[in-house]
PAZAPA-4460 file (N, C-alpha, C; in steps of 0.05 Angstrom, whole numbers, plus 32768, in hexadecimal, padded with zeros to 4 digits):
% residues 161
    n_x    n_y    n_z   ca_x   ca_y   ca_z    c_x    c_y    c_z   seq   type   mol
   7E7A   808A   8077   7E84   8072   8084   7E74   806C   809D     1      X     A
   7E6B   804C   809C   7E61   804A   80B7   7E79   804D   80CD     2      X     A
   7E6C   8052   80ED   7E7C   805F   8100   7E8A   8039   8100     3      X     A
   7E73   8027   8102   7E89   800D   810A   7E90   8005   80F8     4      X     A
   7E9D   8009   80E2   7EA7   8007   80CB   7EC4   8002   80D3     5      X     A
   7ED0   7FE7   80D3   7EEC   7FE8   80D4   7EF8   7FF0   80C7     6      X     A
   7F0D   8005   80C6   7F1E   800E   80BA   7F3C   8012   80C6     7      X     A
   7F4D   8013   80AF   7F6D   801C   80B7   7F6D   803B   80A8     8      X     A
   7F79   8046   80C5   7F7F   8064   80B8   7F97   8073   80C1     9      X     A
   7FAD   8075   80AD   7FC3   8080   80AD   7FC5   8092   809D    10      X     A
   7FDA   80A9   80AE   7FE6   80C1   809D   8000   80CC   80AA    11      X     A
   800B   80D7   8090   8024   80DC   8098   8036   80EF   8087    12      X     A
   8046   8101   8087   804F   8117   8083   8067   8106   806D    13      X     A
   8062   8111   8050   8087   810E   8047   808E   811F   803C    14      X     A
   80A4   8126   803B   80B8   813A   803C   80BD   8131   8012    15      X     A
   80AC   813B   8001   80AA   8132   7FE1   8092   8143   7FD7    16      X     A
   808F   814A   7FC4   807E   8154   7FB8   806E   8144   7FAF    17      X     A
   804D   8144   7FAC   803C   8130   7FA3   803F   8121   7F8E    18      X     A
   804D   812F   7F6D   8054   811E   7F62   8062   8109   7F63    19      X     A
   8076   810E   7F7E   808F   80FA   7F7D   807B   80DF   7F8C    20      X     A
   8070   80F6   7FA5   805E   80D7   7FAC   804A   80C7   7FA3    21      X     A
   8041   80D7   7F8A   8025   80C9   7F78   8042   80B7   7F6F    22      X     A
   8050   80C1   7F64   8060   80A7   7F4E   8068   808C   7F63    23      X     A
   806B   8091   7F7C   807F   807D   7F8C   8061   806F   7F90    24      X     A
   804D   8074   7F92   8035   805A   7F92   802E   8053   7F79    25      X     A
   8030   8062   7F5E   801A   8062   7F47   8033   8055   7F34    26      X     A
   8046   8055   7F3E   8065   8046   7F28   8073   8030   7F2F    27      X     A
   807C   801A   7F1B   8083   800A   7F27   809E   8014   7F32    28      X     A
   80B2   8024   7F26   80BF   8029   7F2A   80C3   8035   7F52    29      X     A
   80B1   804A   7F4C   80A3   8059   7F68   80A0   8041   7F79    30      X     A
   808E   802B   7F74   8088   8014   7F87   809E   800C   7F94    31      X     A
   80AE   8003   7F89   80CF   7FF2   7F8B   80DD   8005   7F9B    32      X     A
   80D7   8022   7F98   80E7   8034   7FA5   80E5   8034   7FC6    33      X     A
   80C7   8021   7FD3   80CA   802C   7FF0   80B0   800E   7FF9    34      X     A
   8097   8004   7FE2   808F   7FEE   7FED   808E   7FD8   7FF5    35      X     A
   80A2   7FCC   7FCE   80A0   7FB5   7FCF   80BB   7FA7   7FBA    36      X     A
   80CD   7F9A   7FBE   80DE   7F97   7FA4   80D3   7F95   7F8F    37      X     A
   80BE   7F8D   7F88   80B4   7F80   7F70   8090   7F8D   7F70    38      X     A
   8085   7F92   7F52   806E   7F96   7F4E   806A   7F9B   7F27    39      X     A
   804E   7F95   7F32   8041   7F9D   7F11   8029   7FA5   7F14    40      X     A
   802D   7FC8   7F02   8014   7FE1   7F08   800E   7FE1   7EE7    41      X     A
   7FF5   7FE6   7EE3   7FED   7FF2   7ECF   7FD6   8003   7EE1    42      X     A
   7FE4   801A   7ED9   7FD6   8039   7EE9   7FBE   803D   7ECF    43      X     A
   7FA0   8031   7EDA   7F8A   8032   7ECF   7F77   8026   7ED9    44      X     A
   7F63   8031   7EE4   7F42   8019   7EED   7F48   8002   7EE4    45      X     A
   7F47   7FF6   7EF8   7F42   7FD5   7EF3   7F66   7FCE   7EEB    46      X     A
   7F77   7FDD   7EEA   7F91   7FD2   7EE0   7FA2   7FC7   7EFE    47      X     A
   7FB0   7FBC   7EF0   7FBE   7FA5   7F05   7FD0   7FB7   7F21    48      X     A
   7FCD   7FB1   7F39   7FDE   7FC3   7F4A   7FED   7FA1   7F5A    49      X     A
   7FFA   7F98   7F59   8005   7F81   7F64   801F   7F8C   7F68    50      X     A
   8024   7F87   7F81   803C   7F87   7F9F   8047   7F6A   7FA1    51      X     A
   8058   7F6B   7F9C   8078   7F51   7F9B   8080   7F53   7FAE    52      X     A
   807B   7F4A   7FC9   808D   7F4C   7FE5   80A3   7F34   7FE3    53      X     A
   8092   7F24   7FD5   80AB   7F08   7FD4   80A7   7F06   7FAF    54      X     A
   80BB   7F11   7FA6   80B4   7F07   7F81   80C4   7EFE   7F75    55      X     A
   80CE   7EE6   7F87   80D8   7ECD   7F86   80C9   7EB5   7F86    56      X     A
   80BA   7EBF   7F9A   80A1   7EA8   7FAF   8090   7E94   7F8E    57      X     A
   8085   7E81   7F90   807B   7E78   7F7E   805D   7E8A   7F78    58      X     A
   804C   7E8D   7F67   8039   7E99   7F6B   8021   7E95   7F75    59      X     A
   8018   7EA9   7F7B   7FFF   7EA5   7FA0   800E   7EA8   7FB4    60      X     A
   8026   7EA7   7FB2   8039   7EAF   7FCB   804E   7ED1   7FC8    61      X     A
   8049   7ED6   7FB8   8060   7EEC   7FAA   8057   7F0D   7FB9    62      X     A
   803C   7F07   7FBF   8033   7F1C   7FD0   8013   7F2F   7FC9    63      X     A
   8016   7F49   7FC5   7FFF   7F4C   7FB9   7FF2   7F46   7F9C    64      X     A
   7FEC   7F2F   7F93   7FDE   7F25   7F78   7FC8   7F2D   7F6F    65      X     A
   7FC4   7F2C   7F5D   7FA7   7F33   7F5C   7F9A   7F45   7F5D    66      X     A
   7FA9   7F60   7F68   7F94   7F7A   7F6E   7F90   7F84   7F53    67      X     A
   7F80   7F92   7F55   7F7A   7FA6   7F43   7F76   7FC7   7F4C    68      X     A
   7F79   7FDC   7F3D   7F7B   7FF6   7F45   7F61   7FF9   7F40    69      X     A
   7F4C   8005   7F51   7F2C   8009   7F59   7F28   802E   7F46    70      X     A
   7F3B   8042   7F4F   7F3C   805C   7F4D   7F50   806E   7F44    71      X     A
   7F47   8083   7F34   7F66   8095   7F3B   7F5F   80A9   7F38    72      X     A
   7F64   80BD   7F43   7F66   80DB   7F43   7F8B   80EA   7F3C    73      X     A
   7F90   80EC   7F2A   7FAD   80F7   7F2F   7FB4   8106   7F43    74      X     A
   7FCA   8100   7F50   7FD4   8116   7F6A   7FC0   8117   7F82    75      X     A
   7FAB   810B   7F88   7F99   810A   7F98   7F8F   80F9   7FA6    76      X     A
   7F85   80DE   7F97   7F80   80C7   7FA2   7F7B   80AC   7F8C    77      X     A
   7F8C   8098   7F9F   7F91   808C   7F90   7F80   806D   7F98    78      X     A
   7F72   8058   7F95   7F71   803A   7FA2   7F6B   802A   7F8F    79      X     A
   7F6E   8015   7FA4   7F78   7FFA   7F98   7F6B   7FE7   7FA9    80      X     A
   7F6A   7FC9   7FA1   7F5C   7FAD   7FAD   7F77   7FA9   7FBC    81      X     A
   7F70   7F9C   7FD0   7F85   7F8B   7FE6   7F84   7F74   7FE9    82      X     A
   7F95   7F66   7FF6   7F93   7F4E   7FFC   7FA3   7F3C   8018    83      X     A
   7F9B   7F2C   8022   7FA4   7F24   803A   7FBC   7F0C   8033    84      X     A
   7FD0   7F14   8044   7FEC   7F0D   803A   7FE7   7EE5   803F    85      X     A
   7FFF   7ED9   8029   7FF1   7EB9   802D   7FF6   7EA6   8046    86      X     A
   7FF6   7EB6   805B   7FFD   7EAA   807A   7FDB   7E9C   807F    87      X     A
   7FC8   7EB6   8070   7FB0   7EB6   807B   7F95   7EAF   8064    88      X     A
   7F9A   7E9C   8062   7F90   7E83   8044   7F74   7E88   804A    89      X     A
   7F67   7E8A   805C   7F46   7E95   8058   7F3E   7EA8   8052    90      X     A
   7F4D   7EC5   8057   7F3F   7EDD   804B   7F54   7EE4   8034    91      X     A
   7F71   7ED6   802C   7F7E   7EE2   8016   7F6D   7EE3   7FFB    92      X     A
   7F5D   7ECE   7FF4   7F51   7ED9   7FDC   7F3D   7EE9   7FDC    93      X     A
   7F2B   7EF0   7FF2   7F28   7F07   7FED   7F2E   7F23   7FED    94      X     A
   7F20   7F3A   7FF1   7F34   7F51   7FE0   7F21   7F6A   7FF2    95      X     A
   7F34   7F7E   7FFD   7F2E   7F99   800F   7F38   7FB7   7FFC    96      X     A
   7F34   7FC4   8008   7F3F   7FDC   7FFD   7F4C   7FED   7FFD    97      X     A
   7F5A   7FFD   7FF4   7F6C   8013   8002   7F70   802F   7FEE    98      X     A
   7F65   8042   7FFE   7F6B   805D   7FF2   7F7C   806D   7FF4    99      X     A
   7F85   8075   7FEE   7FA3   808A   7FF5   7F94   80A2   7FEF   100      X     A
   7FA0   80B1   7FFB   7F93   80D8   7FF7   7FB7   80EC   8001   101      X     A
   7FB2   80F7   7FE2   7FD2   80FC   7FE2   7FCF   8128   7FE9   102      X     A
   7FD8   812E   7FF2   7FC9   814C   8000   7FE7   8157   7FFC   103      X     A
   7FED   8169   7FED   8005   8181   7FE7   8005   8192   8005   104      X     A
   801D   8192   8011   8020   81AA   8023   8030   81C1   801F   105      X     A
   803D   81D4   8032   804F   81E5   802B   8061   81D2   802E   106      X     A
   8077   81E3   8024   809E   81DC   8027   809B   81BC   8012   107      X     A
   808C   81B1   8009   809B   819E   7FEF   808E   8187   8000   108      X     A
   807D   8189   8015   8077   816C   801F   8058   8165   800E   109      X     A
   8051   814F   801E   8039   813F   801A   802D   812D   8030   110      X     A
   8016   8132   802D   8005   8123   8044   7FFE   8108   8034   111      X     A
   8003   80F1   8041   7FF4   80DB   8030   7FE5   80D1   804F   112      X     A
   7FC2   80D2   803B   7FB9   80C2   804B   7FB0   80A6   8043   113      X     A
   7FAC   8088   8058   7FAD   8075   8049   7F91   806D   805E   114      X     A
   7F80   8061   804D   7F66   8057   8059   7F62   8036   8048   115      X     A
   7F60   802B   805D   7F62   8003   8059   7F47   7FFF   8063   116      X     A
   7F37   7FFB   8053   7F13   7FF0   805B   7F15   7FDC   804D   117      X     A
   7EF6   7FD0   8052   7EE7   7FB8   8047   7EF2   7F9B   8058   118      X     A
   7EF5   7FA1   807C   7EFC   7F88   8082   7EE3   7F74   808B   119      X     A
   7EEB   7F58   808A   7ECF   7F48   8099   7ED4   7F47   80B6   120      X     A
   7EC5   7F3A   80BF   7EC8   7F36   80D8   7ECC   7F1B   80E8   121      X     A
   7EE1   7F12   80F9   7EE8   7EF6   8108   7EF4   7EEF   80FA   122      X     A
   7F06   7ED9   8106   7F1F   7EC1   80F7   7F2E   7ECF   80F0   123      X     A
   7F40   7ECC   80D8   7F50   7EDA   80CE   7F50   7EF6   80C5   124      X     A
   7F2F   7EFF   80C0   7F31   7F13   80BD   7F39   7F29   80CD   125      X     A
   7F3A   7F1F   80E7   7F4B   7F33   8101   7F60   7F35   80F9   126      X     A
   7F74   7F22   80F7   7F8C   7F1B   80F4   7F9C   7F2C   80DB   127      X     A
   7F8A   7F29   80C0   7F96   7F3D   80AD   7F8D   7F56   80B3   128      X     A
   7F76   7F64   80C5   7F70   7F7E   80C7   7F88   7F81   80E0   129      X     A
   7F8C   7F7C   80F2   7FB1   7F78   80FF   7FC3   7F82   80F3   130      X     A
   7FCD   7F66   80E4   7FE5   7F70   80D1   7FE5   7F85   80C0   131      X     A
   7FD0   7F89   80B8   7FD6   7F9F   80AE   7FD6   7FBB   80BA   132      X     A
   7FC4   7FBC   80CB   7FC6   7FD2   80DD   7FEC   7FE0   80E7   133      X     A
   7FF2   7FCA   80F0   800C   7FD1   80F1   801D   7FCE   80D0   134      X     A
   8018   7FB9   80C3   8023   7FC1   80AC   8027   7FDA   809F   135      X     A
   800D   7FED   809F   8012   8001   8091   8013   801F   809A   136      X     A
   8014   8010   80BC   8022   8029   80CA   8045   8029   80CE   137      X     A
   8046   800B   80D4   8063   800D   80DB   8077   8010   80D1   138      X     A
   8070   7FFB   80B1   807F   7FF7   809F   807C   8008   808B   139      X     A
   8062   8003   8078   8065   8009   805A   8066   802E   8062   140      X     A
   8050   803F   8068   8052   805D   8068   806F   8065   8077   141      X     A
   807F   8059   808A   8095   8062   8090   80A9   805C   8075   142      X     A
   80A5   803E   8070   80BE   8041   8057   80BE   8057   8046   143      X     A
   8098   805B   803E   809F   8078   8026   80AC   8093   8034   144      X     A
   80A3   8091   804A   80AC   80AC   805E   80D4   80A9   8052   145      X     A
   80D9   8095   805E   80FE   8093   805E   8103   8094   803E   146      X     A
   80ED   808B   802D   8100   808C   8010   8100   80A0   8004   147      X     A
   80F2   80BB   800D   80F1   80CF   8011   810B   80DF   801F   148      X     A
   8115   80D7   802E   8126   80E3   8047   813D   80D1   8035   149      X     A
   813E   80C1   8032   815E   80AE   8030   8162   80A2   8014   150      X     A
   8151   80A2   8005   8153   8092   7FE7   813D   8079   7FE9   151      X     A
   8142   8071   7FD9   812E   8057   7FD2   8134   8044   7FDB   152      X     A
   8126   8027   7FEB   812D   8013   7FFD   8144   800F   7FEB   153      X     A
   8158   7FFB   8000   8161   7FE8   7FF8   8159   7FCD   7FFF   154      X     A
   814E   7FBC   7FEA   8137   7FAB   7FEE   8150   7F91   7FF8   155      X     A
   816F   7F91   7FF2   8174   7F7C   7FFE   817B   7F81   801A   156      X     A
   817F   7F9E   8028   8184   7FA0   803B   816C   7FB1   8050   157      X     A
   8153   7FB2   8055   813F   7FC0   804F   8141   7FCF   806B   158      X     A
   8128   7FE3   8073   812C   7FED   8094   812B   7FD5   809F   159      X     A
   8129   7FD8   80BB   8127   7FC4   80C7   8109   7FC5   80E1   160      X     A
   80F8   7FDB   80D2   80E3   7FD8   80DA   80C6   7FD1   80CA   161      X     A
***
């Protein structure tokens, strides 16, 4: 990696065994459990990874569309194409990356690490390298952390972080 290479880099301890957390990214079921109410995975190169934050919303608005899964390693690492949420209509159609690296510890936990590259630079592209920055510190890796600890969201009543 270049050193000025923008990147997002998060990690974080869950209290689950790797399978449980390969399934909660690699399943729709898993997905629904801590990302997103709504999604459609076909776990395969090039197969569909799309995130439903709103999957009500008409479509282009429903949330992540369009991605596709880039890689897979079982139990190890997993990525996928991204996309900038539809607040931000200049860089949403195009498309970033994200790796997960899923690491077994003692006592039944897991390390997930999450790496967000391929951003541009100026305009909006600040703005979604932002949001997400905090997005996938604040929100999404803590939800898996709690659906771990407490059960699976409740998507009509969700955290409140």
């Amino acid at each position: 990696m270049m050193e000025n290479e923008k990147s997002i880099f998060v990690e974080i301890k869950v209290a689950a065994s790797v399978e449980d957390v390969w399934a909660a990214w690699t399943t729709e079921n898993g997905v629904k459990s801590f990302f997103a109410p709504d999604c459609k995975i076909d776990l395969c190169p090039d197969g569909m990874y799309e995130i439903y934050f709103n999957p009500d919303a008409p479509h282009g608005e429903k949330g992540g569309e369009g991605l596709r899964i880039l890689a897979i390693q079982p139990m190890s690492m997993f990525s996928f194409t991204w996309n900038a949420p539809p607040t931000l209509p200049e860089v949403r159609g195009q498309r970033t990356h994200v790796i997960i690296r899923f690491q077994a510890e003692y006592d039944n936990e897991t390390t997930v690490r999450l790496i967000h590259q391929g951003w541009g630079t100026g305009g909006e592209w600040e703005d979604a390298y932002q949001y997400f920055n905090r997005a996938w510190r604040e929100i999404v890796l803590p939800r898996l952390k709690l659906r771990f600890e407490q059960g699976p969201i409740d998507w009509e009543n969700p955290p409140p972080f």
